[in-house]
MARKOLLUM-590875 format. One record per residue (C-alpha): residue number from 1; x, y, z. Coordinates in steps of 0.05 Angstrom, whole numbers, plus 32768, in hexadecimal, padded with zeros to 4 digits. Example, Ala and Ser with C-alpha at 12.3 -4.5 7.8 and 13.67 -1.06 7.14 Angstrom:
<k 1 | x 80F6 | y 7FA6 | z 809C>
<k 2 | x 8111 | y 7FEB | z 808F>
This chain:
<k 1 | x 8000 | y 8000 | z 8000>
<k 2 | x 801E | y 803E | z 7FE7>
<k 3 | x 801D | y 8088 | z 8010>
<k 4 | x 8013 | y 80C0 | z 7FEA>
<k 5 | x 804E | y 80FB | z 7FF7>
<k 6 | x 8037 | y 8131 | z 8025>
<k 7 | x 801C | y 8175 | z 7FFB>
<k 8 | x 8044 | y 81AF | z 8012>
<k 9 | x 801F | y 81EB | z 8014>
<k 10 | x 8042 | y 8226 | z 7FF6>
<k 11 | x 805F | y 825A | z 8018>
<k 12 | x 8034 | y 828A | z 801A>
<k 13 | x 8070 | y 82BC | z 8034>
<k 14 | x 8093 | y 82B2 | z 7FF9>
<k 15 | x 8054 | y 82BC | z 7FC4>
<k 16 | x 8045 | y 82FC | z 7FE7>
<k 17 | x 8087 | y 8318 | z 7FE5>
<k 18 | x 808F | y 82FB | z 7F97>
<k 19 | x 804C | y 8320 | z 7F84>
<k 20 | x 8062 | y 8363 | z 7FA4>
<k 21 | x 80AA | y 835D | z 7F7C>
<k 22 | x 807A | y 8353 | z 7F36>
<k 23 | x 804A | y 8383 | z 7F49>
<k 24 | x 808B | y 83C2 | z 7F5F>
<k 25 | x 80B5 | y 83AA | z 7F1A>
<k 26 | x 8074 | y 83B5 | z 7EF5>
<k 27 | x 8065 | y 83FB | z 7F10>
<k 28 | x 80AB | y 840E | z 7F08>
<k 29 | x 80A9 | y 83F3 | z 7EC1>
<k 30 | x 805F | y 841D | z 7EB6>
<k 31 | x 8083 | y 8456 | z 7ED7>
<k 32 | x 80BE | y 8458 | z 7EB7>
<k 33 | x 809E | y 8457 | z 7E70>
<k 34 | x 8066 | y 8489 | z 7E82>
<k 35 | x 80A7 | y 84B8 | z 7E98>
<k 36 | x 80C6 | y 84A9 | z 7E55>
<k 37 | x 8091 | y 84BB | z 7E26>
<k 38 | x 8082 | y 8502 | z 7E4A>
<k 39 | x 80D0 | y 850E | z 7E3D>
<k 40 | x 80C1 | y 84F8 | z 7DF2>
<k 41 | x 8085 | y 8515 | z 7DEC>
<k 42 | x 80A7 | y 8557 | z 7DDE>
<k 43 | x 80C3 | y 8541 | z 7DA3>
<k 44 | x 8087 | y 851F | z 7D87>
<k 45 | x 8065 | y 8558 | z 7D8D>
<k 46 | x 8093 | y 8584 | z 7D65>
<k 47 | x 8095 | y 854A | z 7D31>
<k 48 | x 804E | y 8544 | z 7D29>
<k 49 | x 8046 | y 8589 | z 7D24>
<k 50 | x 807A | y 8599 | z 7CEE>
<k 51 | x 804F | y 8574 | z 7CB8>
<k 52 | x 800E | y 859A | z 7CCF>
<k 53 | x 7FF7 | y 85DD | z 7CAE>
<k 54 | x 8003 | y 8622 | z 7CD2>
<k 55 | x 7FC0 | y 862D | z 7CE4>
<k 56 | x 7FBF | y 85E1 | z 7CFB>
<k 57 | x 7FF3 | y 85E3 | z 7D29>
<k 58 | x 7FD5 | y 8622 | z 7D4E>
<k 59 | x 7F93 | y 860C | z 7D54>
<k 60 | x 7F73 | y 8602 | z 7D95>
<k 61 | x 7F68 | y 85CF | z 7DA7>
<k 62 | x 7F9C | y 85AA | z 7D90>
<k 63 | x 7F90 | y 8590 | z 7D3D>
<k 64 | x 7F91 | y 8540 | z 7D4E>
<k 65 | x 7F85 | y 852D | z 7D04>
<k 66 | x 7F9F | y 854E | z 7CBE>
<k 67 | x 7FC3 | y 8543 | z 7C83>
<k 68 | x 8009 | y 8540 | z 7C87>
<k 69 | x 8030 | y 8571 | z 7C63>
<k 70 | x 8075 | y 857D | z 7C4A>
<k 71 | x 8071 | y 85CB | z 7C3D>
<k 72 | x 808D | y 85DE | z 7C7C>
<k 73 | x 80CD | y 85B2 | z 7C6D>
<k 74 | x 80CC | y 85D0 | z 7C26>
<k 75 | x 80C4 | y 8618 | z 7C44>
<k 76 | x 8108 | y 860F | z 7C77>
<k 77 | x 812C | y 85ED | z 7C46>
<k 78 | x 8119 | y 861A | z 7C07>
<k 79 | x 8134 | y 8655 | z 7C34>
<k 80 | x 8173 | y 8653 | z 7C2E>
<k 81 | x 817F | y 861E | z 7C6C>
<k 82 | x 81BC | y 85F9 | z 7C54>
<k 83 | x 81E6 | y 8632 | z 7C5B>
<k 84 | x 81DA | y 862E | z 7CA3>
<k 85 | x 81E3 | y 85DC | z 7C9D>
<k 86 | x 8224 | y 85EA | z 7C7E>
<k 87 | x 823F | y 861C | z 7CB8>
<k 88 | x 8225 | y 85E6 | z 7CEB>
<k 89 | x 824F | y 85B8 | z 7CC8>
<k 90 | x 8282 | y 85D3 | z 7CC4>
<k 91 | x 8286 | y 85F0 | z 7D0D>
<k 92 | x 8279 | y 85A7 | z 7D2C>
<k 93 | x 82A3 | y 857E | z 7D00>
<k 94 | x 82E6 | y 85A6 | z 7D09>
<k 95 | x 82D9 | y 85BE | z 7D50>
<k 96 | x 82D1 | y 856E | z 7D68>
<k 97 | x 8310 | y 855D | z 7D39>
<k 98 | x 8338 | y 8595 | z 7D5C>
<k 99 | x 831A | y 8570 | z 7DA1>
<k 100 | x 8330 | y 853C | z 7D90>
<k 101 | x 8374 | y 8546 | z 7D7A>
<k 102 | x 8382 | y 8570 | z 7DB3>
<k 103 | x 835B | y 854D | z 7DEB>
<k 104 | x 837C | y 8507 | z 7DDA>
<k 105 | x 83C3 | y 851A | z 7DE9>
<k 106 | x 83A0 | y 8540 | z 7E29>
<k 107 | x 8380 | y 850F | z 7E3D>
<k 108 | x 83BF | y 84E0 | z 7E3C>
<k 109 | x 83E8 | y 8509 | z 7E64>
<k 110 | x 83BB | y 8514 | z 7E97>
<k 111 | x 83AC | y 84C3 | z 7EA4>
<k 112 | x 83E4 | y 8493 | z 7E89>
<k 113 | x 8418 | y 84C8 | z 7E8D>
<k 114 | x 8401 | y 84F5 | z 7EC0>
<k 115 | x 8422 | y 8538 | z 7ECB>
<k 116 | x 8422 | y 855D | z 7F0A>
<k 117 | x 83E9 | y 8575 | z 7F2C>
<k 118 | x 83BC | y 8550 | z 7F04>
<k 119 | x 8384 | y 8560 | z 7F33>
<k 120 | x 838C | y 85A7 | z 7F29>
<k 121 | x 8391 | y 85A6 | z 7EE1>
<k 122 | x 8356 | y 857C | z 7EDC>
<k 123 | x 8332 | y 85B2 | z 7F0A>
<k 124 | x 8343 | y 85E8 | z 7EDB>
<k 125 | x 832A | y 85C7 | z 7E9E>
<k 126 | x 82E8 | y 85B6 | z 7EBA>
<k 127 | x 82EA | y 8601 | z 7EE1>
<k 128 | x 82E7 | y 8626 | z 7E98>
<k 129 | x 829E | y 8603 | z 7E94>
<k 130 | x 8285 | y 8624 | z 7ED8>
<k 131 | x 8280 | y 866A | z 7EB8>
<k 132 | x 8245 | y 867B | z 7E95>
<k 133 | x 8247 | y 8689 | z 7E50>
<k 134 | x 8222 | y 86CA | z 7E52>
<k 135 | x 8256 | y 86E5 | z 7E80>
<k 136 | x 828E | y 86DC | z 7E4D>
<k 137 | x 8262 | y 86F5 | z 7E12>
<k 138 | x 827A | y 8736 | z 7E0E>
<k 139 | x 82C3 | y 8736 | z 7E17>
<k 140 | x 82B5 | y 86F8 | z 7DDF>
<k 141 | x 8290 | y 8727 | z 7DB7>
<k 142 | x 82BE | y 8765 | z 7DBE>
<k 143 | x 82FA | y 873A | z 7DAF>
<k 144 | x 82DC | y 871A | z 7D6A>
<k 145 | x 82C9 | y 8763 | z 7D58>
<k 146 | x 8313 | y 8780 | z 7D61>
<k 147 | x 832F | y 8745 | z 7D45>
<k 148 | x 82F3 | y 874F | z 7D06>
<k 149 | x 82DB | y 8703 | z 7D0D>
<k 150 | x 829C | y 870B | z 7D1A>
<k 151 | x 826E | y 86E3 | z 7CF3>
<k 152 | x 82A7 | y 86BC | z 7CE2>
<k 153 | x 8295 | y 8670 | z 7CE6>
<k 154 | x 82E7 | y 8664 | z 7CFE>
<k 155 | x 82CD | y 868A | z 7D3D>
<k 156 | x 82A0 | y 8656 | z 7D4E>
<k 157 | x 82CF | y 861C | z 7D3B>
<k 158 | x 82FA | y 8640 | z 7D74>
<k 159 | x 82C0 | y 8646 | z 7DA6>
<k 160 | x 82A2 | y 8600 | z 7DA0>
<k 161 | x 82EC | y 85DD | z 7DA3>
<k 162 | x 82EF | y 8609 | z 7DE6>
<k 163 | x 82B5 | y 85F5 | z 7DFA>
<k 164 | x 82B2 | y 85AF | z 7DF9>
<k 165 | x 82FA | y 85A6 | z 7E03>
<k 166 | x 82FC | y 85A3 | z 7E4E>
<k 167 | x 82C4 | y 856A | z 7E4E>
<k 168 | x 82E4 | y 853E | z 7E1E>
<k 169 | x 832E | y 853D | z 7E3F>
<k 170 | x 8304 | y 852D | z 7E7E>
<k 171 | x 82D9 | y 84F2 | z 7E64>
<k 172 | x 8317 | y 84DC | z 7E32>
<k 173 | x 8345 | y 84DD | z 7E75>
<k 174 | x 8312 | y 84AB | z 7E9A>
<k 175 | x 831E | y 847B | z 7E54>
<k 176 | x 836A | y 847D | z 7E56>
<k 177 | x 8368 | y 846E | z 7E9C>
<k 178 | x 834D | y 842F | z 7E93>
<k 179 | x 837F | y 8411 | z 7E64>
<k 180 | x 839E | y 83E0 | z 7E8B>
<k 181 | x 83ED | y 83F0 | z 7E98>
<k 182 | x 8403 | y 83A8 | z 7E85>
<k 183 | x 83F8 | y 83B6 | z 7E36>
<k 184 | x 841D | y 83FA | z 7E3B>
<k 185 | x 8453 | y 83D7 | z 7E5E>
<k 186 | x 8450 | y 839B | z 7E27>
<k 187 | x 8453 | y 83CF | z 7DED>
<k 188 | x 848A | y 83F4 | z 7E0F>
<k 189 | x 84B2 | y 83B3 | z 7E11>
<k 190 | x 84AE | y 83A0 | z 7DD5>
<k 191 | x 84C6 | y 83E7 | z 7DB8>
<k 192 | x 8481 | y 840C | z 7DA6>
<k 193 | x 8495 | y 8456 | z 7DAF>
<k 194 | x 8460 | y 8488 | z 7DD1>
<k 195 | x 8442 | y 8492 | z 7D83>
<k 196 | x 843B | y 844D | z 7D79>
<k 197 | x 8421 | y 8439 | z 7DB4>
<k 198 | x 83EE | y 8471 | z 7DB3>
<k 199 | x 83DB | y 845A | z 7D69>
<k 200 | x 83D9 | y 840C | z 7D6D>
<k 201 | x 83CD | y 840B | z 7DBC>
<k 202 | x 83AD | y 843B | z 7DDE>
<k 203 | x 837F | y 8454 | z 7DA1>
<k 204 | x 835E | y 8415 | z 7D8E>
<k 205 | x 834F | y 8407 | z 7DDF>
<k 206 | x 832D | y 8446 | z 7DE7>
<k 207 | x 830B | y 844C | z 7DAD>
<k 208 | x 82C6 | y 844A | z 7DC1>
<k 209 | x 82D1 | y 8482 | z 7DF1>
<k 210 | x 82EB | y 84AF | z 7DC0>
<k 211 | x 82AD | y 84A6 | z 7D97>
<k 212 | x 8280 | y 84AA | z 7DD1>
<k 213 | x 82A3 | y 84EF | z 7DE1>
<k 214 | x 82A9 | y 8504 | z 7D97>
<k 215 | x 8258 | y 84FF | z 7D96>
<k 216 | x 824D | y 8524 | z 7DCA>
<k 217 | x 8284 | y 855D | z 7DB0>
<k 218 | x 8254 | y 854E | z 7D7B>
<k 219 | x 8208 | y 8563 | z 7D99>
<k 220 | x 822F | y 859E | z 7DC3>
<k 221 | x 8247 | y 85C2 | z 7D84>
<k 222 | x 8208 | y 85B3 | z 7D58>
<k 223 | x 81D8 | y 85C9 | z 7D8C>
<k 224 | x 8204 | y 8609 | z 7D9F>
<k 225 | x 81DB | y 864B | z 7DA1>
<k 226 | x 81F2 | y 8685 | z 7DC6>
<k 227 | x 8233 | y 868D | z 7DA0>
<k 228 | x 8211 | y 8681 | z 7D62>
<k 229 | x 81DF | y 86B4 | z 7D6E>
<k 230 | x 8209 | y 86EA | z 7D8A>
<k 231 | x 8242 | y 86E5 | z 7D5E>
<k 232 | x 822E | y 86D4 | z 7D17>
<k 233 | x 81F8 | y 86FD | z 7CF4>
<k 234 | x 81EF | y 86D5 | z 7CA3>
<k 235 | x 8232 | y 86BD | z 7C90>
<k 236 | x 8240 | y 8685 | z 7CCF>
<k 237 | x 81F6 | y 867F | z 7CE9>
<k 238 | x 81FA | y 8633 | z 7CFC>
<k 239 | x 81B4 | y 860E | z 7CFD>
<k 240 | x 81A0 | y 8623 | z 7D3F>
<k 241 | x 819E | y 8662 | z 7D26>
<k 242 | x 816E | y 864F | z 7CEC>
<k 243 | x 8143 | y 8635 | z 7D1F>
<k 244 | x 8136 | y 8676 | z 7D39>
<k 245 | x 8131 | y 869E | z 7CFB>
<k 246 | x 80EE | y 8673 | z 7CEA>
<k 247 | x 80D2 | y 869A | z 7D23>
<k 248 | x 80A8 | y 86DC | z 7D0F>
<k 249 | x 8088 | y 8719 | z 7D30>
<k 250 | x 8058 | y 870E | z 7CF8>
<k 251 | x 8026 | y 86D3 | z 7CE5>
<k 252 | x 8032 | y 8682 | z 7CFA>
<k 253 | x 8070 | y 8662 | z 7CFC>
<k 254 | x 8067 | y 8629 | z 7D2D>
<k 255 | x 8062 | y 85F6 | z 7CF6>
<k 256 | x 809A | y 8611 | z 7CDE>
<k 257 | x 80C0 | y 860E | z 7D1B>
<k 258 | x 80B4 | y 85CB | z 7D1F>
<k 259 | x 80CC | y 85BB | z 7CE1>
<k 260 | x 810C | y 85D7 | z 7CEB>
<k 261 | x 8120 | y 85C2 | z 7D2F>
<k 262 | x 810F | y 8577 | z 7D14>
<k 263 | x 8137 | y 8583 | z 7CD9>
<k 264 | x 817B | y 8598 | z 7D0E>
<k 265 | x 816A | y 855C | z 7D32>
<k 266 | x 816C | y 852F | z 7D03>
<k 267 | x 81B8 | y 8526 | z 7CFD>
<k 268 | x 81C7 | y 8526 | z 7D41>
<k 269 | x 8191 | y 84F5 | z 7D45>
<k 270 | x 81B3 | y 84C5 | z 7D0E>
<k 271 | x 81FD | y 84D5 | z 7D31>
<k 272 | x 81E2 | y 84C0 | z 7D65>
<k 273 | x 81BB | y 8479 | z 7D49>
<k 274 | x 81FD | y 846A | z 7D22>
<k 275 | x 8228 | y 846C | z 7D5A>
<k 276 | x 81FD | y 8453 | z 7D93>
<k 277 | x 8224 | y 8412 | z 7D94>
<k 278 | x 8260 | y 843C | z 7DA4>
<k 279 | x 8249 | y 846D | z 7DD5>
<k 280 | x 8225 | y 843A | z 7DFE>
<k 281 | x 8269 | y 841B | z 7E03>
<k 282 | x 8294 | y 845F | z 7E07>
<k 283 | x 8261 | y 8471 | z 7E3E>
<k 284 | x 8267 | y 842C | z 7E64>
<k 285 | x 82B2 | y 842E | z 7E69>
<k 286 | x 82C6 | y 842A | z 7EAB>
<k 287 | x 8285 | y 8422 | z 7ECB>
<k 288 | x 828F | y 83E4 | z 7EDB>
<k 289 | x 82D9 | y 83C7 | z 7EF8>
């Protein structure tokens, strides 16, 4: 005569606290994607209304349903827009170069070969950030004028490589310093000088960070303003500029607007999709020992 096994009765502990962890990871999930659609919803907004008509996109209420339209685009681009593509161009691509060619050694010298003081030169870098740059407008300003650069697009080159120098020897410095010693020691035995070993060595490892920090140089410069505004008038206005100048005292121009400020985005946007691989990576260096 067989005895059937016992039937253990679950813990009813253990269900509780396993329906609480389900129930808190799906509220943060709900929450978390309810906080990241009101951060997007900005930006759908602006693209939905750049294919509306003027009067459409400052009805009220809001126009839920219409028939898309490309005028707007045709109006911003028919107006003389790549000019301003061309300056923005221009001022990004050889500002980050001259970041990069300048922060790299910078960056070197201030993690595997570190000079002296290396706190306090790191302090001043990151110090030139702290002032506003309204505060250094004029002098800026006064300086271009004597010097006759103004709307000069080499005057922005000048600025932006300023500007975003500081961050990139700081976030280049954090890459270098996670090259481990032992391959700089193996490259110096076997005869690599400091230009080879930067080249075939150090380059390579760190590669990801230098994209991640050349994208960024990247967004800073395209998306720069105040200098553009105050010191270029038609000759160096950059595309942030052109964003503006769709804006009247006169009539609708939100559709417009719209239209334009999707049209900057959109390369950032596809710097940014291309190279995602490599600044998650860039990003991620270090994080984790």
């Amino acid at each position: 005569m067989s005895v059937a096994a016992p039937v253990v009765a679950p813990n009813v502990a253990d269900a509780r606290r396993e329906t609480n962890r389900r129930f808190s990871g799906g509220l943060l999930t709900t929450l978390t994607w309810l906080l990241a659609i009101g951060f997007f919803f900005p930006v759908a907004w602006m693209a939905l209304t750049a294919f509306k008509q003027e009067n459409q996109a400052a009805s009220d209420p809001p126009t839920w349903f219409f028939t898309p339209t490309l005028d707007q685009f045709r109006a911003v681009l028919e107006g003389g827009s790549m000019v301003y593509v061309g300056n923005s161009v221009i001022a990004t691509g050889v500002s980050t170069v001259l970041v990069l060619l300048l922060g790299v050694p910078a960056a070197y010298a201030l993690s595997i070969r570190p000079v002296k003081k290396v706190s306090d030169v790191l302090f001043f870098f990151i110090s030139t950030k702290m002032l506003p740059v309204v505060a250094v407008i004029v002098p800026i300003y006064v300086i271009a004028g004597q010097l006759k650069v103004l709307d000069n697009i080499w005057t922005l080159v000048i600025l932006y490589t300023a500007m975003n120098l500081p961050i990139a020897v700081w976030m280049m410095r954090s890459f270098f310093i996670e090259v481990p010693g032992e391959v700089l020691e193996a490259a110096s035995i076997d005869g690599a000088g400091l230009m080879r070993t930067m080249r075939s060595v150090l380059l390579p490892m760190v590669a990801p960070g230098i994209a991640a920090t050349a994208l960024i140089c990247v967004i800073f410069a395209w998306n720069e303003f105040f200098f553009a505004l105050n010191l270029t008038a038609s000759q160096a206005a950059t595309v942030p500029v052109l964003i503006v100048s769709t804006m009247t005292s006169e009539g609708l121009f939100l559709a417009r607007l719209c239209a334009a400020a999707l049209l900057a985005s959109l390369p950032v946007i596809l710097a940014g999709w291309i190279a995602q691989k490599q600044l998650v990576r860039g990003l991620s260096m270090g994080a984790i020992k």
